[in-house]
N, C-alpha and C positions, 0 to 999 in steps of 0.2 A: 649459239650453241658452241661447246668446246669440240674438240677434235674429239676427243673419246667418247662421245656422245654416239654411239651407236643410231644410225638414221632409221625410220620409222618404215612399218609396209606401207605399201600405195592404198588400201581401202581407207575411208574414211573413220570407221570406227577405230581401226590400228592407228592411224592418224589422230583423232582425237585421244584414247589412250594414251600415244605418244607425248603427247603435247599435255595432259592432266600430269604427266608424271618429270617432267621441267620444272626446274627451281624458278622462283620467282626473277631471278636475276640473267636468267635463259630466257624465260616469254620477255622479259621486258628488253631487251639485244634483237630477240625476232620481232616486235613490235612496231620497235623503230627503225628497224630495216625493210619493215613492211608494213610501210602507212597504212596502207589499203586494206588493210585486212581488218582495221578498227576503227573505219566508219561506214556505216554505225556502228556501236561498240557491239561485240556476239555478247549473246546471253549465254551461251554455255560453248563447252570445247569442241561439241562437234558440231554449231554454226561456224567456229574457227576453224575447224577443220575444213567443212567445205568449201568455205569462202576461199582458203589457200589452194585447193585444189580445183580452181574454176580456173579453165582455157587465159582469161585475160587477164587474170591475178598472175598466175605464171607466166605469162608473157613479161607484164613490168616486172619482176622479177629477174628474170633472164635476160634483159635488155640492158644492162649494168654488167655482164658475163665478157673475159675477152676470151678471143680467140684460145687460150690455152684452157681454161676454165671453162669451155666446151669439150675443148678436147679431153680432157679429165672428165668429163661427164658421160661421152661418147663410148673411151676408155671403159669406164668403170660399166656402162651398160649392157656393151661387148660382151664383160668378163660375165654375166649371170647366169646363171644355167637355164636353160631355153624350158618354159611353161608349157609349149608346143612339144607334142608327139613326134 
């Protein structure tokens, strides 16, 4: 994904959405940064979708992350306007 690539909502279908609307040369960057997520290969974009958003798919994901690259994550999660009352 480029930088200007505006990041997806967390539901699955926004997720899937998200990812139908990636150039070809954007899922194939996310593909091969994430094995896992193409075997088996998904039939459609929202098996991709979910499979990226299962507990141990994000783990090997974030296990590649340093310490600042959390901390930008942390950061950035901080900054969202609270969902909660």
């Amino acid at each position: 994904m480029t930088p200007a690539t505006p990041a997806p909502d967390t539901g699955s279908d926004s997720l899937a959405r998200w990812l139908s609307d990636r150039r070809d040369t954007e899922l194939v960057a996310l593909l091969r940064s994430r094995p896992d997520l193409v075997v088996p290969p998904p039939a459609t974009m929202n098996v991709l979708a979910n499979r990226a958003r299962q507990r141990a798919s994000v783990f090997r994901a974030a296990n590649d992350f340093t310490t600042a690259e959390f901390g930008v994550i942390e950061h950035w999660r901080g900054s969202e306007p609270s969902t909660t009352g």
